[in-house]
Structures are given as structure tokens and as C-alpha cells.
C-alpha positions as CSV (number, residue, x, y, z in Angstrom):
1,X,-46.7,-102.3,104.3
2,X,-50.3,-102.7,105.5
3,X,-49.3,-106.0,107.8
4,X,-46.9,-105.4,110.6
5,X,-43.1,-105.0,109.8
6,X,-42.0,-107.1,112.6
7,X,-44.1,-110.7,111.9
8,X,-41.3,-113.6,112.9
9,X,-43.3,-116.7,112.2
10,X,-46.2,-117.1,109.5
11,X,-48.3,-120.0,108.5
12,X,-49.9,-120.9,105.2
13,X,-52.5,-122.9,104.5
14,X,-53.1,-124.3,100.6
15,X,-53.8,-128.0,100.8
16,X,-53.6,-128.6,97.0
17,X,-51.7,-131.0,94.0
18,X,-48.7,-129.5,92.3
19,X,-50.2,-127.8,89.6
20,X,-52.1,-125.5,92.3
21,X,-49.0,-125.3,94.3
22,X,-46.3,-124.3,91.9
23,X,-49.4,-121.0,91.0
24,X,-48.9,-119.7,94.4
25,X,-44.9,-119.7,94.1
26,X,-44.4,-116.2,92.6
27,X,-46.8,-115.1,95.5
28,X,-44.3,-117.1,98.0
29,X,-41.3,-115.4,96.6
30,X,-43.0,-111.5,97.2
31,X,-43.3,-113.2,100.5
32,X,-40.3,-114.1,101.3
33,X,-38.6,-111.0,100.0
34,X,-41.0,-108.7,102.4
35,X,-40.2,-111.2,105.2
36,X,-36.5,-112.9,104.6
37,X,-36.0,-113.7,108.0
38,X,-39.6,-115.1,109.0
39,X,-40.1,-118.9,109.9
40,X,-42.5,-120.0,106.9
41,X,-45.0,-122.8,107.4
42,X,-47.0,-124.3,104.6
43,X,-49.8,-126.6,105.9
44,X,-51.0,-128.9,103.1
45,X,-51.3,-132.1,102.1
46,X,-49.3,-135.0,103.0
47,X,-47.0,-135.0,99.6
48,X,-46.6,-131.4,100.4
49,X,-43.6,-132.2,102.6
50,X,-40.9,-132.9,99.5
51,X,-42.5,-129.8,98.3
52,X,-41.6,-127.8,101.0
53,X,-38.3,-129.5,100.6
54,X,-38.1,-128.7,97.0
55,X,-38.5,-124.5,97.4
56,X,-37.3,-124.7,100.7
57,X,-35.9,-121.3,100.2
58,X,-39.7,-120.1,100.6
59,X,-40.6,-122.4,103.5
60,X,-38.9,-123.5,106.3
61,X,-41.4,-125.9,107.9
62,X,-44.2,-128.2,106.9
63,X,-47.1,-129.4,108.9
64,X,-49.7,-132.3,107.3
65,X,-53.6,-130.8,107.1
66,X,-55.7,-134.0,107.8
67,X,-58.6,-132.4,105.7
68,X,-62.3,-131.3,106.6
69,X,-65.6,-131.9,105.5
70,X,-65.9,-129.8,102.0
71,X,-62.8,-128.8,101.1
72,X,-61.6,-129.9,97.4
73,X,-58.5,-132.5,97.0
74,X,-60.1,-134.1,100.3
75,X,-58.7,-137.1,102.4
76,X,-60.7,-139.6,104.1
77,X,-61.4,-136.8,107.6
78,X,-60.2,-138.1,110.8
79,X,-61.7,-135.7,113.2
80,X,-59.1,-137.1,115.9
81,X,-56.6,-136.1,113.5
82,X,-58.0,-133.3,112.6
83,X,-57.8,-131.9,116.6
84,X,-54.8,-133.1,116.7
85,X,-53.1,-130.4,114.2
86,X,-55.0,-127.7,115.5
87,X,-53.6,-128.1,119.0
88,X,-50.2,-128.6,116.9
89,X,-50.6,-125.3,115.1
90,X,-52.3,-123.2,117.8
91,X,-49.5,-123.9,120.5
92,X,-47.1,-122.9,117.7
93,X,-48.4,-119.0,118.3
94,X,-47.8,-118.1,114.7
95,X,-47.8,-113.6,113.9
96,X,-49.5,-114.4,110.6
97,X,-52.2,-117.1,109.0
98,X,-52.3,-116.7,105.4
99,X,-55.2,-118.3,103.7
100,X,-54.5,-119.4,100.1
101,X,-56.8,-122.4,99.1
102,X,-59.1,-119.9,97.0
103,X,-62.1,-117.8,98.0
104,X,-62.6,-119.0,101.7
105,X,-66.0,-120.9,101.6
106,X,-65.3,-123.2,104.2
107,X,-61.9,-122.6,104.5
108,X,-61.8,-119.1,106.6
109,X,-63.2,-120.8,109.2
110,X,-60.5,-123.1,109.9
111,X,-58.2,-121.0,109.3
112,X,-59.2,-118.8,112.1
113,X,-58.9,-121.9,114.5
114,X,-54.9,-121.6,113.6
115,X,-55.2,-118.7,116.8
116,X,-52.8,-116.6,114.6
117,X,-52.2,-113.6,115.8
118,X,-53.2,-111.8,112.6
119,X,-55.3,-114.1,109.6
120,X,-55.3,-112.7,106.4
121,X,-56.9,-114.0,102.6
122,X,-59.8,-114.0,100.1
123,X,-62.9,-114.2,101.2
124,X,-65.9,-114.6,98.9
125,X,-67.6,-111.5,97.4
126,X,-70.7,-110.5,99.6
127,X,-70.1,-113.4,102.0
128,X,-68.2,-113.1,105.3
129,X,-64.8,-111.9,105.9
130,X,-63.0,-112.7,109.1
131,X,-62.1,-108.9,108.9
132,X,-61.3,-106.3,106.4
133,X,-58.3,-105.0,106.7
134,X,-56.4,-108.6,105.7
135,X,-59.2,-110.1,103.3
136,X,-59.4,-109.7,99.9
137,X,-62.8,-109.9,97.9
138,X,-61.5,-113.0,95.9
139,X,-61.0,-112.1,92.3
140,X,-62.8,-114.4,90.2
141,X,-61.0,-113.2,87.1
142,X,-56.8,-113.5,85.7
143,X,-54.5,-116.3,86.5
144,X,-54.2,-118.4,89.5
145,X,-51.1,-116.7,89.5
146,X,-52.1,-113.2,89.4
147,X,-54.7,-113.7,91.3
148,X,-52.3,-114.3,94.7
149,X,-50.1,-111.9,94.0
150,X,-53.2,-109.6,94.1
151,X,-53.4,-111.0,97.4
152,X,-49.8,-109.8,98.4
153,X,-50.2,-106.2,96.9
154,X,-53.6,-106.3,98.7
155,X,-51.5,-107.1,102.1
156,X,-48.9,-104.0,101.0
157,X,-46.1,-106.5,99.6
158,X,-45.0,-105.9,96.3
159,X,-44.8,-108.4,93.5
160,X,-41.6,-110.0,92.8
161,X,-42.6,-111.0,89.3
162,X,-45.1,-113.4,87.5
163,X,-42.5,-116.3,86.7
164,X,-43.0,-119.7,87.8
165,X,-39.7,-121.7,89.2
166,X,-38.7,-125.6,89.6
167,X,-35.9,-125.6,91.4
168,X,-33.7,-129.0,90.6
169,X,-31.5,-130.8,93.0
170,X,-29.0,-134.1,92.6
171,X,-31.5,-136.6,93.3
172,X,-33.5,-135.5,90.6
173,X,-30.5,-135.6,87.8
174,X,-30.1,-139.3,90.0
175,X,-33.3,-140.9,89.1
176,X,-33.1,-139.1,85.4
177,X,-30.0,-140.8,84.6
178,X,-31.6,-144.7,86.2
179,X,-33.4,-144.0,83.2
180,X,-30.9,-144.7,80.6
181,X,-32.9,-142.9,78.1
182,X,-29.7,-141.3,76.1
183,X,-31.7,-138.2,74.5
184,X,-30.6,-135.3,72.6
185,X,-32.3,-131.9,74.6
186,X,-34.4,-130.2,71.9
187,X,-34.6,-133.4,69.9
188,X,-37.7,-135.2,71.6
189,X,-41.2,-134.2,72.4
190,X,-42.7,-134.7,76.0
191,X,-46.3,-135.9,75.9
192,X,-48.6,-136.3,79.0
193,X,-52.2,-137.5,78.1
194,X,-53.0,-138.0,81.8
195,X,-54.5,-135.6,84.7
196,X,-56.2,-135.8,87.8
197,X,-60.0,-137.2,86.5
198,X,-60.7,-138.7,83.3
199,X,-63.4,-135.6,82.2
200,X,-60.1,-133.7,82.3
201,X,-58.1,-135.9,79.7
202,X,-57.8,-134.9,76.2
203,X,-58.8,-137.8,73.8
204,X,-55.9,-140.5,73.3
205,X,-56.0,-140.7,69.3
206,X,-55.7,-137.0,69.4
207,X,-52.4,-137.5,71.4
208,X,-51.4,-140.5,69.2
209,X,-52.2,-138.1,65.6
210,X,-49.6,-134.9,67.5
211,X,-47.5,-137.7,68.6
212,X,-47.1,-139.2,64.9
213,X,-46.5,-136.3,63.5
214,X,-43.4,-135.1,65.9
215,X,-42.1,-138.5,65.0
216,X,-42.5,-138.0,61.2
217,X,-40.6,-134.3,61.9
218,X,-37.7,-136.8,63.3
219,X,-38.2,-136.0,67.3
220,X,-38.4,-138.8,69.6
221,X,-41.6,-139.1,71.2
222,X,-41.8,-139.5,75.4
223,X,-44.9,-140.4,77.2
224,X,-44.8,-139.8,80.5
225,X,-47.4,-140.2,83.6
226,X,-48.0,-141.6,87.0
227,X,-48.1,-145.1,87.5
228,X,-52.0,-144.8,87.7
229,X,-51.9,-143.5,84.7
230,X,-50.4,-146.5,82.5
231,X,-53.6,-147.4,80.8
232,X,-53.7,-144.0,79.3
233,X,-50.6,-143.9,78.0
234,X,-50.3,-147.5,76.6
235,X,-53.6,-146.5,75.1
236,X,-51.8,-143.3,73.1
237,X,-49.0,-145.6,71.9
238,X,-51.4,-148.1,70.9
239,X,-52.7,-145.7,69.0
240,X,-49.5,-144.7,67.2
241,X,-47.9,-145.5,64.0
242,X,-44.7,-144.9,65.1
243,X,-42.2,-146.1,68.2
244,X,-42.4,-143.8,71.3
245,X,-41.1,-144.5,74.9
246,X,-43.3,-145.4,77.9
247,X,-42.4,-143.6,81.1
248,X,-45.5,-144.3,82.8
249,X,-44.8,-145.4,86.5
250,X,-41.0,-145.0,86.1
251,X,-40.3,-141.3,86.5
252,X,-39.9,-139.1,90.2
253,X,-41.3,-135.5,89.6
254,X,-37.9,-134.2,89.7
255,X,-36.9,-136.7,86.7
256,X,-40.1,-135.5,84.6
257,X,-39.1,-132.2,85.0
258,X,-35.7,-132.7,83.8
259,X,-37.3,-133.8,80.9
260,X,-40.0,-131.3,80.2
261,X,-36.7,-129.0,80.7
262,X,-34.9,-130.6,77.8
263,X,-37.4,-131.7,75.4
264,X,-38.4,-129.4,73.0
265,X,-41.9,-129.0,73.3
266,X,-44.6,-130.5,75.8
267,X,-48.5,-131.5,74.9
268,X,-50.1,-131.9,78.0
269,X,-53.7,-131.3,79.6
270,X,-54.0,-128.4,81.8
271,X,-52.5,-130.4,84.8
272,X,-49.3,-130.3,87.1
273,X,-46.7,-130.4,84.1
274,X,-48.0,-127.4,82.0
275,X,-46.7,-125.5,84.7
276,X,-43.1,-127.0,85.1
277,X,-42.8,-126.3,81.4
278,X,-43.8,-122.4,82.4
279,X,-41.3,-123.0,84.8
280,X,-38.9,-123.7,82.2
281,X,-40.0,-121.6,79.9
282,X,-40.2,-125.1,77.1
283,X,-42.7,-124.6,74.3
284,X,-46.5,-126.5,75.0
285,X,-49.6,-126.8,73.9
286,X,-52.0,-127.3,76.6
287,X,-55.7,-128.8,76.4
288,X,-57.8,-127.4,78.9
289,X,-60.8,-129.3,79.5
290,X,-62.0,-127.8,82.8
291,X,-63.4,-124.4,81.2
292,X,-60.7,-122.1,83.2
293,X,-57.8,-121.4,80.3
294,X,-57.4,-118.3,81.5
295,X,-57.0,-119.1,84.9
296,X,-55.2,-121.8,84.6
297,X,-52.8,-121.9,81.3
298,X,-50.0,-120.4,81.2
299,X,-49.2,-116.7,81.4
300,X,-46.8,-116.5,78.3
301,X,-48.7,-116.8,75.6
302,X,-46.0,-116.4,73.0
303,X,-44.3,-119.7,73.5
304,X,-47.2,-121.8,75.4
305,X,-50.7,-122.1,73.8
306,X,-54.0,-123.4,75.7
307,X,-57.0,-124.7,73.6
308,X,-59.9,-124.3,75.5
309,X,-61.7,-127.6,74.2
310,X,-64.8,-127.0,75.9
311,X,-65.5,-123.8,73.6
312,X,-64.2,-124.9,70.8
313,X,-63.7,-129.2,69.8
314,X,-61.7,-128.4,66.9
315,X,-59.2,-131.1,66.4
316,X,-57.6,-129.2,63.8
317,X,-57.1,-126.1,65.2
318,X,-55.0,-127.5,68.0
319,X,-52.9,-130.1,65.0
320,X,-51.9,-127.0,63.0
321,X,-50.7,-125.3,66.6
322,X,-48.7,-128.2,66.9
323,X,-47.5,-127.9,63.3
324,X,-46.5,-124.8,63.6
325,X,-44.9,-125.2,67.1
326,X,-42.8,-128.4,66.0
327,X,-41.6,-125.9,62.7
328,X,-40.3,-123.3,64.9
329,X,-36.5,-123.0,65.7
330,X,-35.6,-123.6,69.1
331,X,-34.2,-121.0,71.2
């Protein structure tokens, strides 16, 4: 192992949304399995907490990152704050600062102020690494996924496999059943029109035409989102010819993956639930309207399919997918 065998606490820093987060799991998990009886920290954002919580077999504490000037998925920057959780995390004497938010611009610096006794990462090609021997020229190519546990071999830990987990606890079978929804697992569809950003959200009559057609092949139809995203989804059924069920607003995380588990298929936008269906290993069709399929989509392509819409707008293309994936027997 290139970093030192005897590393009791580590820190890791990845301030992101759940989508990111679940990508740098199978990187955790080599982690954890080169260090099972290190004290894991995950800095992040302040939701981040409940998903420390969730995988808490991967960390073991959680610390809230205020945010800096620059970084993406930013909050309002409170530099009192900010001081704050550096003195936090310095007095903490942590071994080993991992930095996984993405190639370093900006980010390698703080990082550095974590006073770790060893910081390791990505750091951009060409640009400055904090040193070489722990950083990584980021690889601007493969899956989010891949791309950290290229990070791990890098650091001399071996991969513990590409598979995505969600792990599910009682509260989350709790708020599914409030729901009184009464479905048949492999009988209904899961459909999430929403993401973070309207420029990445498929078209609503394209969801509403998919949505028909599951219901004409005798599956319920689901829409699910965030309470922010009720117009959206109002909008799909709107567009609809036949009944579907309105989630928005009403679900937990944990209850819409208990869902996406069950239902026999998701159609999504590249966000947060394409991955819990990798998780799951449940059929999807994913839009991807941010240019990065590759990097973002799922890694089995066999059972999830991403459209990248930006290279090709063909409507078609993605409703004979969805033909074909609503014709195929369920495992």
C-alpha cells in the first residue's frame, strides 16, 4: 500500500447532492476494507449528515462544510463559519485528508488547511499538486465511479468492485407504508421528470407519451419528485391520457428508493435516482441532458440505457428503448 498501514483517523471532503455521493460509494467501500478500523469523516454538505447515517458502515462521523467562494453546489459563504470548521477539523489531527470533490481547482487548497497529516487526491493535469506521491492527474475520462476508484488503486488500495449500494433501514419501509399506495412490485413504472436545474429536465410531453404507453401495457404509472418539483410533475400528468399517481412532495429518499427498488422500470433524467436504481440493479432509461453519459449514466449497460439528448434529440429513439424495455420479462 503506497499510504501508511497504520492511518487511525481519515477525513473526506466531497461537498455534493446524492447523485455525486452515492458515485464515490464503491471508492468508500475499497476504503473501508483497506482501513476497517479507521474513524471515517466525511465533510460535506449539511444534508450530508443522514447520509452519513445511511452507509454508516463507511463513515463514522460527519462534519458540515460551510462552503467557499467557487466551489459548485455552493451555500450562501459565511467566512465566520467557514473559520469556524477549520479550527474544528485542524484540532481533530486527522492521519489522512482525502480530497474527492473532482479535479482540485480550488478545492486543494482548502483541503490542505484540514493540517492532515498526509492529503491526498486529483489534482488538475499540468496545474499544481499539493504533492505527488498522493495526487492523481484527474482523469477526465470513464465513470464518476471509476474514476475514484482510480483514485484508490492510485493510493495502493484495491478496488472492492464497481456496484453502487442503498442501504434501507425501518424508517424508510415506515414512511413507504404512510403512503398507502398498495402496489404490486414489478407491476408499476417509476417516473422522475425532475433534477437539479430546469436545462437538465427532459421535456414533460416526452414523459407524459413513455408514461401513456406503460399505462396502455397495464403498469401503474408513479411520479415521484421533491416538493419543489410539483409543477413538473403535475405538468407530466397534465399531459397524460391516462391516470397516474402524484408523489411529488410526499416521499423521504428512503421511501423513493423503496420504490425505484420495486417498480419495474425507472425513466428519470440523469439525477440522484438513476443511481439508486443502479443501486438496485431496476431497469431505466436515463436522459442525460448535461453532455456527460458516460460519466455519469450508469455502468451496466445491459439493463440501464442513457440517451445522450444533447447529441442526438431523437424522441423516437428513446420511445422504442422504452418499448422494448416495458416488453422485456422481469428478472
Amino acid at each position: 500500500m503506497k499510504l501508511p498501514e497504520d492511518i487511525k483517523k481519515i477525513i473526506v471532503f466531497r461537498a455534493l447532492q446524492l447523485g455525486d455521493m452515492l458515485c464515490h460509494i464503491p471508492a468508500m467501500r475499497a476504503l473501508r476494507q483497506a482501513y476497517p478500523r479507521a474513524s471515517i469523516t466525511l465533510a460535506g454538505l449539511p444534508w450530508a449528515k443522514s447520509f452519513t447515517e445511511r452507509f454508516n458502515h463507511y463513515f463514522d462521523d460527519f462534519v458540515w462544510f460551510p462552503g467557499y467562494p467557487g466551489l459548485p453546489e455552493q451555500q450562501p459563504v459565511n467566512p465566520i463559519l467557514f473559520t469556524s470548521f477549520l479550527n474544528k477539523v485542524q484540532n481533530r489531527n486527522y492521519d489522512l485528508a482525502l480530497q474527492m470533490q473532482g479535479d482540485g481547482s480550488i478545492v486543494n487548497a482548502v483541503v490542505e488547511l484540514f493540517n492532515a497529516q498526509h492529503t491526498a487526491g486529483f489534482f488538475p493535469p499540468g496545474d499544481y499538486a499539493p504533492n505527488l506521491e498522493y495526487f492523481m492527474p484527474y482523469p477526465d475520462e470513464g465513470s464518476e465511479i471509476e474514476r475514484h476508484i482510480r483514485l484508490m488503486e492510485y493510493l495502493g488500495i484495491p478496488s472492492q468492485g464497481v456496484d453502487l449500494e442503498f442501504p434501507l433501514n425501518k424508517h424508510d419501509q415506515q414512511d413507504y407504508e404512510l403512503l398507502k399506495l398498495h402496489l404490486h412490485p414489478k407491476k408499476y413504472i417509476c417516473i422522475h421528470p425532475g433534477s437539479r436545474g430546469s436545462w437538465r429536465q427532459w421535456p414533460t410531453d416526452h414523459f407524459a407519451a413513455i408514461a401513456d404507453y406503460a399505462a396502455a401495457c397495464d403498469f401503474e404509472i408513479i411520479i415521484t419528485g421533491t416538493k419543489d418539483e410539483a409543477d413538473i410533475v403535475q405538468e407530466v400528468i397534465d399531459r397524460m391520457q391516462k391516470p397516474a399517481i402524484n408523489l411529488a412532495g410526499k416521499t423521504s429518499i428512503g421511501a423513493i428508493a423503496i420504490l425505484i427498488k420495486d417498480a419495474y422500470a425507472l425513466i428519470s433524467n440523469c439525477t440522484g435516482v438513476s443511481h439508486i436504481a443502479a443501486a438496485f440493479k431496476t431497469p431505466s432509461i436515463v436522459i442525460s441532458m448535461d453532455g456527460e453519459p458516460e460519466r455519469w449514466g450508469p455502468i451496466n449497460k445491459d439493463i440501464h440505457h442513457t440517451i445522450n439528448w444533447l447529441k442526438q434529440a431523437d424522441f423516437e429513439q428513446v420511445f422504442e428503448q422504452a418499448k422494448d424495455l416495458l416488453h422485456t420479462p422481469s428478472s
